[in-house]
N, C-alpha and C positions, 0 to 999 in steps of 0.2 A: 520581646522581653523588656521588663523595667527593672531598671537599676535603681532601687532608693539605697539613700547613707543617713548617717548619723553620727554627729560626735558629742560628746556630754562632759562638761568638766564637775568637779565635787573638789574641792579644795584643794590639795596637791598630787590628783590622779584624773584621768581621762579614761573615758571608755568609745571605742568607736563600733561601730557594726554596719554590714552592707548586707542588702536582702536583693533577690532576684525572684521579679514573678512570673509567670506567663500573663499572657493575655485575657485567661479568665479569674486574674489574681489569683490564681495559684502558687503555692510556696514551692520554688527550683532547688535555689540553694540557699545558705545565708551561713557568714561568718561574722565572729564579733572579737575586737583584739582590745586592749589594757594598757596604757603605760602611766609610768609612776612621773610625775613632775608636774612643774606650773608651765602654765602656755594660755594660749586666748585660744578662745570659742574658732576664730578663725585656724590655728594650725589646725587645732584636732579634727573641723570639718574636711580640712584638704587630708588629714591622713586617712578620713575616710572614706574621702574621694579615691585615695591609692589604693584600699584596701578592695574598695569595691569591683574598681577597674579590673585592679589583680584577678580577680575569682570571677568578672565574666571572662578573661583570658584562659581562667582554667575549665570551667565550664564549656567553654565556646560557644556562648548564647548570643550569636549574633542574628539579625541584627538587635541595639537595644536603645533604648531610651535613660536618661539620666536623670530624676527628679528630686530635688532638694529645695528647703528653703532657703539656701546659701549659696546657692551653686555659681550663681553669677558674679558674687562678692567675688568668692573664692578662687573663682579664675583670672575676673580682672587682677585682683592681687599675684595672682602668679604671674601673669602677662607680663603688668608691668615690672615687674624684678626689683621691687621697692618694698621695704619693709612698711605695713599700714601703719599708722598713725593714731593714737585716739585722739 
């Protein structure tokens, strides 16, 4: 299974979504959540890293893969427990 995310900002709202496929790219599952406020490209990506996670948990699509263009920001930033910096 693949887990891709996505987080989008548009002026003072966010939209995030996670998709799950099978291995012949097939569509599993896929949820997409909204919140209202300002933030960076970076939280919204990590909250659609949670959202993703969430729903292979609910799914139980194990094993899975995790693919994003951010992904490895995203984590280093959480690793280190540091708010990024521009």
């Amino acid at each position: 299974m693949v887990l891709r995310f996505r987080g989008k900002t548009k002026k003072i709202s966010c939209a995030v979504a996670a998709v799950i496929r099978d291995s012949a790219g097939c569509l599993v599952a896929a949820e997409t959540g909204f919140q209202h406020g300002y933030g960076s490209v970076l939280l919204f990506e990590c909250m659609a890293i949670r959202l993703g996670v969430r729903l292979v948990q609910r799914m139980q699509a194990k094993p899975f893969i995790i693919t994003s263009n951010n992904l490895i920001t995203a984590v280093n930033n959480l690793q280190s427990r540091q708010a990024p910096r521009a």
